[in-house]
SEFIZA-3560 file (N, C-alpha, C; in Angstrom, 3 decimals):
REM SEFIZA-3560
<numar><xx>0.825</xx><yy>-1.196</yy><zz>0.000</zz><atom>N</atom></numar>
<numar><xx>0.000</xx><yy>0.000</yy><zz>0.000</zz><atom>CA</atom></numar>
<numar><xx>0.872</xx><yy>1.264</yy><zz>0.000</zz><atom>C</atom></numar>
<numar><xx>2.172</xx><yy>1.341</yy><zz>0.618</zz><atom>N</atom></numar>
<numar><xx>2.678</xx><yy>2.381</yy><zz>1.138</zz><atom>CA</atom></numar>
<numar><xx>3.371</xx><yy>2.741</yy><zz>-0.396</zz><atom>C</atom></numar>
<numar><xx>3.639</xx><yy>1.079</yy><zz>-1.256</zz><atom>N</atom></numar>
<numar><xx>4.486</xx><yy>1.620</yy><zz>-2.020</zz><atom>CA</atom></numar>
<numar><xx>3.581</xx><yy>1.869</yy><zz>-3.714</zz><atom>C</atom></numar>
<numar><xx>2.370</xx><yy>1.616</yy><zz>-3.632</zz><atom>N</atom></numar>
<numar><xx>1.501</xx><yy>2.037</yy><zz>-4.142</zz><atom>CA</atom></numar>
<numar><xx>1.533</xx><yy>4.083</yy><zz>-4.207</zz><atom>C</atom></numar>
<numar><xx>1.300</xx><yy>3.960</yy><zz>-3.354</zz><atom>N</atom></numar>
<numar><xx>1.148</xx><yy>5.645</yy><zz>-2.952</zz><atom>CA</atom></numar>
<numar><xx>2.222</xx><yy>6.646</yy><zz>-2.936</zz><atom>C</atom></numar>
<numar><xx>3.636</xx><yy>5.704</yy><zz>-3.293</zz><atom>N</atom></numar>
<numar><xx>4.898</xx><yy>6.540</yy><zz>-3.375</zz><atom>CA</atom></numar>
<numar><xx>5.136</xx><yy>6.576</yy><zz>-4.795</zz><atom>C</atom></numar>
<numar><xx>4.900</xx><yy>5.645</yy><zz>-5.472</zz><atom>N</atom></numar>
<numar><xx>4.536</xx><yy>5.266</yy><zz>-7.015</zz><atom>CA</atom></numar>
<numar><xx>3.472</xx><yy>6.586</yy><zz>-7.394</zz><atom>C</atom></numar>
<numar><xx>2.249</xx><yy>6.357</yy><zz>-7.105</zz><atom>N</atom></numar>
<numar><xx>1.423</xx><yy>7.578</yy><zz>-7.627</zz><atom>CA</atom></numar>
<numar><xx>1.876</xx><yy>8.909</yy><zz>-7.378</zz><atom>C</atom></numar>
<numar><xx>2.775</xx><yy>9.413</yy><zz>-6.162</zz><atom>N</atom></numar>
<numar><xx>3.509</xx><yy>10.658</yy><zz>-5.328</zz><atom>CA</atom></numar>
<numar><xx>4.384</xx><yy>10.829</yy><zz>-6.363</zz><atom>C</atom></numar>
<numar><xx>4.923</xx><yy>10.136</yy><zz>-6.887</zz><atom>N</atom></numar>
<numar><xx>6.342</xx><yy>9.907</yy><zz>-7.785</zz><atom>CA</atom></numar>
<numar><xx>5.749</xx><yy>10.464</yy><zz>-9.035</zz><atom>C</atom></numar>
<numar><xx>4.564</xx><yy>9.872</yy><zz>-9.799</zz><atom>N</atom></numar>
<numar><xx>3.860</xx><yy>10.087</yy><zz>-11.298</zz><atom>CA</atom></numar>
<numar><xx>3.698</xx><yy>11.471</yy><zz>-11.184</zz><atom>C</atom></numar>
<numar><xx>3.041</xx><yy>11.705</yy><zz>-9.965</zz><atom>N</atom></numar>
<numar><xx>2.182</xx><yy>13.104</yy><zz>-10.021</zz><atom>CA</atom></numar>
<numar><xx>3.194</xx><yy>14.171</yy><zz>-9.953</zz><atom>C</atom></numar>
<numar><xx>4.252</xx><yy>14.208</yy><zz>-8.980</zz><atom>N</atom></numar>
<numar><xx>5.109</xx><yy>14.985</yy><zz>-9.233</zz><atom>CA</atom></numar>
<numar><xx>5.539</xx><yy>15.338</yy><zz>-10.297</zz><atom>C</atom></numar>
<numar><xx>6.245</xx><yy>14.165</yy><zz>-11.041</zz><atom>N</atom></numar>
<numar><xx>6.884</xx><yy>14.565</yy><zz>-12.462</zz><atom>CA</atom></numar>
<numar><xx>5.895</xx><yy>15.051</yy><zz>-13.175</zz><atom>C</atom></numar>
<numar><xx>4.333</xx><yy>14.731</yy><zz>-12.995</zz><atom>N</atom></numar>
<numar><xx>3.324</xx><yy>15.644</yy><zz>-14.296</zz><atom>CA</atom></numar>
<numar><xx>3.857</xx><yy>16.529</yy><zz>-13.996</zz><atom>C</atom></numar>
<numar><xx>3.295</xx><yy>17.001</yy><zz>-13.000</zz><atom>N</atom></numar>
<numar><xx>3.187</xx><yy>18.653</yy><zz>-12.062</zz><atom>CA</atom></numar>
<numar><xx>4.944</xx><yy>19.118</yy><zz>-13.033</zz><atom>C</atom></numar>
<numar><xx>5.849</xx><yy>18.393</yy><zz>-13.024</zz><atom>N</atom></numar>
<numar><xx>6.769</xx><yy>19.310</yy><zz>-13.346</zz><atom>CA</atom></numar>
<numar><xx>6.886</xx><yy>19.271</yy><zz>-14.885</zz><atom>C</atom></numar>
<numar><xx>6.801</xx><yy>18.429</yy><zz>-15.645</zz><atom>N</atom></numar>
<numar><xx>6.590</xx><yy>18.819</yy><zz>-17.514</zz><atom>CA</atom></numar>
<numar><xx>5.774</xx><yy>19.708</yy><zz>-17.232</zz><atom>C</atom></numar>
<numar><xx>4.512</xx><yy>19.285</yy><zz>-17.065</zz><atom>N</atom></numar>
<numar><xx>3.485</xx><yy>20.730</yy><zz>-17.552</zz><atom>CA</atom></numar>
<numar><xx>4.066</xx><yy>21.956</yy><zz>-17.014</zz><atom>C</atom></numar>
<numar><xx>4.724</xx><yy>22.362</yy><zz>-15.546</zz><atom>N</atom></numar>
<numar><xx>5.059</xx><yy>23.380</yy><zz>-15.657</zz><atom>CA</atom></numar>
<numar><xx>6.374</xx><yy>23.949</yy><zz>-16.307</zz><atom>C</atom></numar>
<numar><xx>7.253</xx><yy>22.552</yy><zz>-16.955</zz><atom>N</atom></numar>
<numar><xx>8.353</xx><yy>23.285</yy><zz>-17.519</zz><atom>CA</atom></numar>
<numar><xx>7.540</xx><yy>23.742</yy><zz>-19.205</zz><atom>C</atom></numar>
<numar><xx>6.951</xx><yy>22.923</yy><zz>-19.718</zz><atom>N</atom></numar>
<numar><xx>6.452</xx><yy>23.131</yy><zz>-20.781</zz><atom>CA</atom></numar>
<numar><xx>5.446</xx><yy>24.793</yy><zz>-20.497</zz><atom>C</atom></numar>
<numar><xx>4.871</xx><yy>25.251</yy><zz>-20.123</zz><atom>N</atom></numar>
<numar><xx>4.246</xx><yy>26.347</yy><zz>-19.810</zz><atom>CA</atom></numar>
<numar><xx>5.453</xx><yy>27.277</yy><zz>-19.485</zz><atom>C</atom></numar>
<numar><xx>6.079</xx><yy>26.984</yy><zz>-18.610</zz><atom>N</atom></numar>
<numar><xx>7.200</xx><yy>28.020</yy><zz>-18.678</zz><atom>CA</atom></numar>
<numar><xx>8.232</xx><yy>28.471</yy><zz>-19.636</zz><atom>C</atom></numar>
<numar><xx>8.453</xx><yy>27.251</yy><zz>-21.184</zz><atom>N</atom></numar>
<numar><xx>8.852</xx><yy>27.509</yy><zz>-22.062</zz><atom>CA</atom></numar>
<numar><xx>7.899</xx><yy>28.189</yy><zz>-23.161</zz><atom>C</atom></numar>
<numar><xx>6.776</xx><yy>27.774</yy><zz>-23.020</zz><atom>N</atom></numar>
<numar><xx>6.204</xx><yy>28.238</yy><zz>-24.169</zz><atom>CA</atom></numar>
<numar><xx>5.796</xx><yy>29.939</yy><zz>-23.991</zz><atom>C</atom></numar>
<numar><xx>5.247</xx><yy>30.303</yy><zz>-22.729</zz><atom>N</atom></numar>
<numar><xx>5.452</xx><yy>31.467</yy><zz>-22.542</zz><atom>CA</atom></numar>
<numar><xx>6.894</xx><yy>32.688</yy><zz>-22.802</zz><atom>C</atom></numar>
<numar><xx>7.782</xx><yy>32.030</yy><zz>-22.077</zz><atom>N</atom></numar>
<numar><xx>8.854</xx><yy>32.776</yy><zz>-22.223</zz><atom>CA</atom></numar>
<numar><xx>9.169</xx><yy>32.927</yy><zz>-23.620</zz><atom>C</atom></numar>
<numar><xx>8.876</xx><yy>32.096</yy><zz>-23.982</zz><atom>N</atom></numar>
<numar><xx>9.379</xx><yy>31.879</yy><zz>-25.991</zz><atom>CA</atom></numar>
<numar><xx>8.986</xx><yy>33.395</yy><zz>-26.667</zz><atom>C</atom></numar>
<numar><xx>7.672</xx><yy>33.561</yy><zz>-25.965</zz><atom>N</atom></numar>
<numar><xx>6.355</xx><yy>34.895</yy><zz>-26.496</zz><atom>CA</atom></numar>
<numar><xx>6.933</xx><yy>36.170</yy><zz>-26.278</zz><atom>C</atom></numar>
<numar><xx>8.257</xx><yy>36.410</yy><zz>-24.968</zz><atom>N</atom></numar>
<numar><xx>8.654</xx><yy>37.762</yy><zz>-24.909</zz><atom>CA</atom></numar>
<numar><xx>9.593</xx><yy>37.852</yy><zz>-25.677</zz><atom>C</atom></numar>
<numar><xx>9.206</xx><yy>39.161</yy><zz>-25.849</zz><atom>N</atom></numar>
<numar><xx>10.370</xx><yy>39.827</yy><zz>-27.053</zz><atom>CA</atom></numar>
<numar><xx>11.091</xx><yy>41.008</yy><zz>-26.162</zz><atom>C</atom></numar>
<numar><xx>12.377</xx><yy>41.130</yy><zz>-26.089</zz><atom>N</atom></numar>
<numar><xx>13.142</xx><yy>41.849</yy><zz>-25.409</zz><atom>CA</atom></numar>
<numar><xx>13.572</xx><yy>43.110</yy><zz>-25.557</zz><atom>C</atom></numar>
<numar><xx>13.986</xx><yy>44.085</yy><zz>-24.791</zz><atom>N</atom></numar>
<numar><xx>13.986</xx><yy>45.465</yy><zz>-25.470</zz><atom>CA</atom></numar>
<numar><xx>14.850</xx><yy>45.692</yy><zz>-26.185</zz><atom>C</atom></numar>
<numar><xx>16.203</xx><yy>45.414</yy><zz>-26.305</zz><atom>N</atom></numar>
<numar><xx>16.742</xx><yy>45.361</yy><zz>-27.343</zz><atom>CA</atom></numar>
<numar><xx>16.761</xx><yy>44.364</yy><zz>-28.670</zz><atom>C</atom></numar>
<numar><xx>15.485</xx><yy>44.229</yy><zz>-28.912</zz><atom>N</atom></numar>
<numar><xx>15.618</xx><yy>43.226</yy><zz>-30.230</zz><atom>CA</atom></numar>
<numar><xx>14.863</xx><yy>43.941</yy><zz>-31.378</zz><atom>C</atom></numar>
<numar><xx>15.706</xx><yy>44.239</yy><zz>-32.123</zz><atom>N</atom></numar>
<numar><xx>15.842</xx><yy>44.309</yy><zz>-33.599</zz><atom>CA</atom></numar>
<numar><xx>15.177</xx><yy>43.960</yy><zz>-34.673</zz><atom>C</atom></numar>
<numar><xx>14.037</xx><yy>44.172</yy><zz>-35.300</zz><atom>N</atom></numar>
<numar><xx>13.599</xx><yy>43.350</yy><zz>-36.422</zz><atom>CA</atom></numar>
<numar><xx>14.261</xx><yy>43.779</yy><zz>-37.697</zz><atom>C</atom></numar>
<numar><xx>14.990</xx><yy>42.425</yy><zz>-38.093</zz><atom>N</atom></numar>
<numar><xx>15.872</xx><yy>42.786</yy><zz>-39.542</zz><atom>CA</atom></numar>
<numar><xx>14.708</xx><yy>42.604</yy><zz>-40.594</zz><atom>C</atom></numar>
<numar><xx>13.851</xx><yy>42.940</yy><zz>-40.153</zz><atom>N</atom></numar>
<numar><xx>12.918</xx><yy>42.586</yy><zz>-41.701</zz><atom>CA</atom></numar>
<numar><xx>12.145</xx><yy>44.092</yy><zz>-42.024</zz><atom>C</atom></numar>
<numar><xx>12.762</xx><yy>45.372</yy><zz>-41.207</zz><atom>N</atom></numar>
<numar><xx>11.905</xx><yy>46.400</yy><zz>-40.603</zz><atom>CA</atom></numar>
<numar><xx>12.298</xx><yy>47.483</yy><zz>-41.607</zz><atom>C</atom></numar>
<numar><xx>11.492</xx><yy>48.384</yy><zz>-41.885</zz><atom>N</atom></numar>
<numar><xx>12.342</xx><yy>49.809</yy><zz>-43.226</zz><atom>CA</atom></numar>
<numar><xx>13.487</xx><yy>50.198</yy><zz>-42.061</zz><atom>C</atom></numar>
<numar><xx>13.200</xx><yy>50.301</yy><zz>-40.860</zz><atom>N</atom></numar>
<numar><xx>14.340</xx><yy>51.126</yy><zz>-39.998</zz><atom>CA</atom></numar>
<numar><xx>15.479</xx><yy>50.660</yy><zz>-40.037</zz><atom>C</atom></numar>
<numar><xx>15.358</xx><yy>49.131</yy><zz>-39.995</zz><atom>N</atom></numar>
<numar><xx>17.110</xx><yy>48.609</yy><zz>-39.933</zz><atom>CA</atom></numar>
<numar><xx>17.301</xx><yy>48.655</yy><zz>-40.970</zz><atom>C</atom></numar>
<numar><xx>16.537</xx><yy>48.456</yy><zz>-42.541</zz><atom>N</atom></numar>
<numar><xx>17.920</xx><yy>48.600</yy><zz>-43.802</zz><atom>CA</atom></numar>
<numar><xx>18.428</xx><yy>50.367</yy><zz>-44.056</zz><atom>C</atom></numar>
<numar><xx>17.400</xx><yy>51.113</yy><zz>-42.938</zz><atom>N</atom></numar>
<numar><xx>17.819</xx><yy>52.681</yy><zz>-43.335</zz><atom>CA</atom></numar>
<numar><xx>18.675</xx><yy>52.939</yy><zz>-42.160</zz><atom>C</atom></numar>
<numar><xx>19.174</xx><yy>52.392</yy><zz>-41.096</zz><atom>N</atom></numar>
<numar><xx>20.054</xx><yy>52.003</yy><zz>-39.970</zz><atom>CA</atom></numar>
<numar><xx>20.774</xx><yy>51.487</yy><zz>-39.771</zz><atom>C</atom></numar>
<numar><xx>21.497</xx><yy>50.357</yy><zz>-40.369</zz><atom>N</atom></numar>
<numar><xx>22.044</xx><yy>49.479</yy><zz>-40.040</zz><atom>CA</atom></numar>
<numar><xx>22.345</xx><yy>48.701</yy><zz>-41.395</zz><atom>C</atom></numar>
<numar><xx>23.904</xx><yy>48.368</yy><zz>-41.540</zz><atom>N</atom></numar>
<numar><xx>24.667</xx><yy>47.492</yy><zz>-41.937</zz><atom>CA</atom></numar>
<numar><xx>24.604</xx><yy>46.105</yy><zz>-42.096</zz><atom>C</atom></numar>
<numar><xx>24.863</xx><yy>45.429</yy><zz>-43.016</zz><atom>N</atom></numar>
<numar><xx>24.803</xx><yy>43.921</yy><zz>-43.512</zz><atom>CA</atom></numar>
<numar><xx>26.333</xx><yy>43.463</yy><zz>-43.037</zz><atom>C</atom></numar>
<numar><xx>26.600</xx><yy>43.032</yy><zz>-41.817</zz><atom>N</atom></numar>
<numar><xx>28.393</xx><yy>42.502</yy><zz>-41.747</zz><atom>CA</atom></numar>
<numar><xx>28.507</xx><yy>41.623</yy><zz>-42.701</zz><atom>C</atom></numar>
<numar><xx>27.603</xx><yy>40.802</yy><zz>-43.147</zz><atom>N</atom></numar>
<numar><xx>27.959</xx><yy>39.754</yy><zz>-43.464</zz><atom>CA</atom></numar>
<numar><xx>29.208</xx><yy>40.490</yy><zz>-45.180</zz><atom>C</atom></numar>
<numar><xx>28.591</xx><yy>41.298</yy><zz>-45.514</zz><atom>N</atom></numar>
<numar><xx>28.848</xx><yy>42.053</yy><zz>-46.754</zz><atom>CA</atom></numar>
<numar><xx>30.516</xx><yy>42.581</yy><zz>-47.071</zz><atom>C</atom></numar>
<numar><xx>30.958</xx><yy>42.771</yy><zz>-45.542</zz><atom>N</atom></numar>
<numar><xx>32.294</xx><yy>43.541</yy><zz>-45.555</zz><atom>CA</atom></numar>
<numar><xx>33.194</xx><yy>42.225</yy><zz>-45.915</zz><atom>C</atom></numar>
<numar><xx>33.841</xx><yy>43.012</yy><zz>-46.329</zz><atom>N</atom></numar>
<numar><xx>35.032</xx><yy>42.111</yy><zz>-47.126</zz><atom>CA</atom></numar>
<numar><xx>36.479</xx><yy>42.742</yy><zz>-46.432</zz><atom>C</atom></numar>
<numar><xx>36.815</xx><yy>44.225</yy><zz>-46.312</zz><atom>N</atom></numar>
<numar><xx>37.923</xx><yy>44.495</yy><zz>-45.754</zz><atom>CA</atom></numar>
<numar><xx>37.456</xx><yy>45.824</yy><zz>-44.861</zz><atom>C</atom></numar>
<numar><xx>38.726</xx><yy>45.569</yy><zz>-44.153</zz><atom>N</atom></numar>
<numar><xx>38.479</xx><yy>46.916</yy><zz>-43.068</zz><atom>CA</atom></numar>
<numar><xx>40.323</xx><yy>47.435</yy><zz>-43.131</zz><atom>C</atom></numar>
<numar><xx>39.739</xx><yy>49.294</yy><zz>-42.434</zz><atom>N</atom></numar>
<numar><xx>41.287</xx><yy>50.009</yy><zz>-41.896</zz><atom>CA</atom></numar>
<numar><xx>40.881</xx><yy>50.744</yy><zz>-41.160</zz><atom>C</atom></numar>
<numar><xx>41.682</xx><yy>50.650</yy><zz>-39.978</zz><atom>N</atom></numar>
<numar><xx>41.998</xx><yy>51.615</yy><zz>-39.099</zz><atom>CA</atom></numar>
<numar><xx>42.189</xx><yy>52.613</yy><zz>-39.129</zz><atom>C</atom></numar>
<numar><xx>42.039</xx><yy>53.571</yy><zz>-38.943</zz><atom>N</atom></numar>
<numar><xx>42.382</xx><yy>55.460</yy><zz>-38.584</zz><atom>CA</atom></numar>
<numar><xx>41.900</xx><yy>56.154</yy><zz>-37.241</zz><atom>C</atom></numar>
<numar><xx>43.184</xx><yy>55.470</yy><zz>-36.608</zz><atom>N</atom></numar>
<numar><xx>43.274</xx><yy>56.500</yy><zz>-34.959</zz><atom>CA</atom></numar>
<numar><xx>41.472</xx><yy>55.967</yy><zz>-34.268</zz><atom>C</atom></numar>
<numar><xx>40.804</xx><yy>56.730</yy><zz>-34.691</zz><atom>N</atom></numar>
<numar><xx>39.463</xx><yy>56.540</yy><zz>-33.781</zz><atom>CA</atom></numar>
<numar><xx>38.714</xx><yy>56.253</yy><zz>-34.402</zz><atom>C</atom></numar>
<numar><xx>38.959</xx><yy>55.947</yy><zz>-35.977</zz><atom>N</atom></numar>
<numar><xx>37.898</xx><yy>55.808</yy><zz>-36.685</zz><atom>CA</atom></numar>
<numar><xx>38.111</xx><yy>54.363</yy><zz>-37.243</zz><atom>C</atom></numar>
<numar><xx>37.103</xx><yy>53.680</yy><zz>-38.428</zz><atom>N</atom></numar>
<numar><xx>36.770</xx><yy>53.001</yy><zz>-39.028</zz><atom>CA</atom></numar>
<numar><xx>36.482</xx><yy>52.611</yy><zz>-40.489</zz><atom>C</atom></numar>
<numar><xx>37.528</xx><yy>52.323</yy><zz>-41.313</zz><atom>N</atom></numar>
<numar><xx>37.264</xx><yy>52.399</yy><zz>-43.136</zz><atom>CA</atom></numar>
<numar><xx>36.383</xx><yy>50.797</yy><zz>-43.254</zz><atom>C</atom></numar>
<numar><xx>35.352</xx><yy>50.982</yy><zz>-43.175</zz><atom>N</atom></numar>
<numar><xx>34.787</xx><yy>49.266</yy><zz>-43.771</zz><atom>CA</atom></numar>
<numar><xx>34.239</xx><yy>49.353</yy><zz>-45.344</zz><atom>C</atom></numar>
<numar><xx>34.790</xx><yy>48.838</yy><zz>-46.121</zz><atom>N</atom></numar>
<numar><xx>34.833</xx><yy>48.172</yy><zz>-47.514</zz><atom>CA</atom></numar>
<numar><xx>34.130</xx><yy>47.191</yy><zz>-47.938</zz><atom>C</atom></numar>
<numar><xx>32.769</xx><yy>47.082</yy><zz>-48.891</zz><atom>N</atom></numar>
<numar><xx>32.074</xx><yy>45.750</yy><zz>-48.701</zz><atom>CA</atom></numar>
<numar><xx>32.017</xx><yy>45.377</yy><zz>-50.134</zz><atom>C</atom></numar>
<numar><xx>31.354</xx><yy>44.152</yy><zz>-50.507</zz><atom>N</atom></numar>
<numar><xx>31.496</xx><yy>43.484</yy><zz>-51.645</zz><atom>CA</atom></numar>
<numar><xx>30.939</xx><yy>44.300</yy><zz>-52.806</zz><atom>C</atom></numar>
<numar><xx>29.760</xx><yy>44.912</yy><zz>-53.020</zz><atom>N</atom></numar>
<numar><xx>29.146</xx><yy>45.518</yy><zz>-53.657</zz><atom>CA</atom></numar>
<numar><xx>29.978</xx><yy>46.844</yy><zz>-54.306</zz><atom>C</atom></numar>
<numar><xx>31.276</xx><yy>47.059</yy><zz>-53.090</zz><atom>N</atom></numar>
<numar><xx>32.087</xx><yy>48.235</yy><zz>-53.774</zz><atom>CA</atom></numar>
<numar><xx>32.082</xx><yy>49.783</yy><zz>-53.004</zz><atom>C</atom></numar>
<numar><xx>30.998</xx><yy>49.744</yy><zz>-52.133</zz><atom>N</atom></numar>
<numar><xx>30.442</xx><yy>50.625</yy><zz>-51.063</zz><atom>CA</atom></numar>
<numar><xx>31.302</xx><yy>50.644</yy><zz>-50.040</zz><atom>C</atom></numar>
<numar><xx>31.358</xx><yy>51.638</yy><zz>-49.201</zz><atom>N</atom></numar>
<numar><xx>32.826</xx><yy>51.875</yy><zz>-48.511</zz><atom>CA</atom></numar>
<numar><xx>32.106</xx><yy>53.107</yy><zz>-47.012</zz><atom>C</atom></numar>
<numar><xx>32.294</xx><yy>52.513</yy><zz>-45.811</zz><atom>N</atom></numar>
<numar><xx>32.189</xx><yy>52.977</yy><zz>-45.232</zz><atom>CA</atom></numar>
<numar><xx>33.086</xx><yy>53.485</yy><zz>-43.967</zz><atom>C</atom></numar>
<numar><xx>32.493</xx><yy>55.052</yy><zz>-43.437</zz><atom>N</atom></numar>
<numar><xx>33.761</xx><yy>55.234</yy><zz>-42.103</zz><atom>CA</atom></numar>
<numar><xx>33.174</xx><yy>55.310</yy><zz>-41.307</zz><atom>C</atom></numar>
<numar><xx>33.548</xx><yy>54.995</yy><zz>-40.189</zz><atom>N</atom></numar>
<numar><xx>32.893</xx><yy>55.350</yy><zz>-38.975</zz><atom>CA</atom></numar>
<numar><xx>33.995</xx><yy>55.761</yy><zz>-37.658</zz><atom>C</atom></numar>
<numar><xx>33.537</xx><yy>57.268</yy><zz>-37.056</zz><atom>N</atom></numar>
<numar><xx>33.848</xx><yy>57.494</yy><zz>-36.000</zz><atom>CA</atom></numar>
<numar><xx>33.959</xx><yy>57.187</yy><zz>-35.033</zz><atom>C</atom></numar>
<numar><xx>34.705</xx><yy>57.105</yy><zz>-33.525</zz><atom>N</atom></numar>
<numar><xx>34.113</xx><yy>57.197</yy><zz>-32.905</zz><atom>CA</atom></numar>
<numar><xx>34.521</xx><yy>58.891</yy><zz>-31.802</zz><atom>C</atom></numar>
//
């Protein structure tokens, strides 16, 4: 009997814990964070750079020469 009831103590627990890990993943999945970015947005292609694109870079003191495939050439300060 006793070990009947440590058996069912045992099942029920582990439900109790999938369902709540599963609920706790599927929720968390849903927030979107404050710094996140949509690359699919007019703002980031009028904002923001393709790295994947650069091909060469140079240095200057504080600044930045980045060079990309297309032939486009950028500096950046800082």
């Amino acid at each position: 009997m006793k070990r009947t009831v440590k058996t069912f103590g045992v099942i029920a627990i582990m439900g109790i814990m999938l369902t709540g890990a599963y609920f706790m993943g599927t929720t968390k999945a849903s927030v979107v964070p404050d710094g996140y970015i949509d690359g699919t947005s007019e703002e980031f292609y009028n904002n923001y750079m393709d790295m994947r694109n650069v091909t060469d870079f140079e240095t200057y003191g504080n600044g930045l020469q980045l060079y990309c495939n297309d032939g486009n050439g950028y500096y950046w300060e800082r």
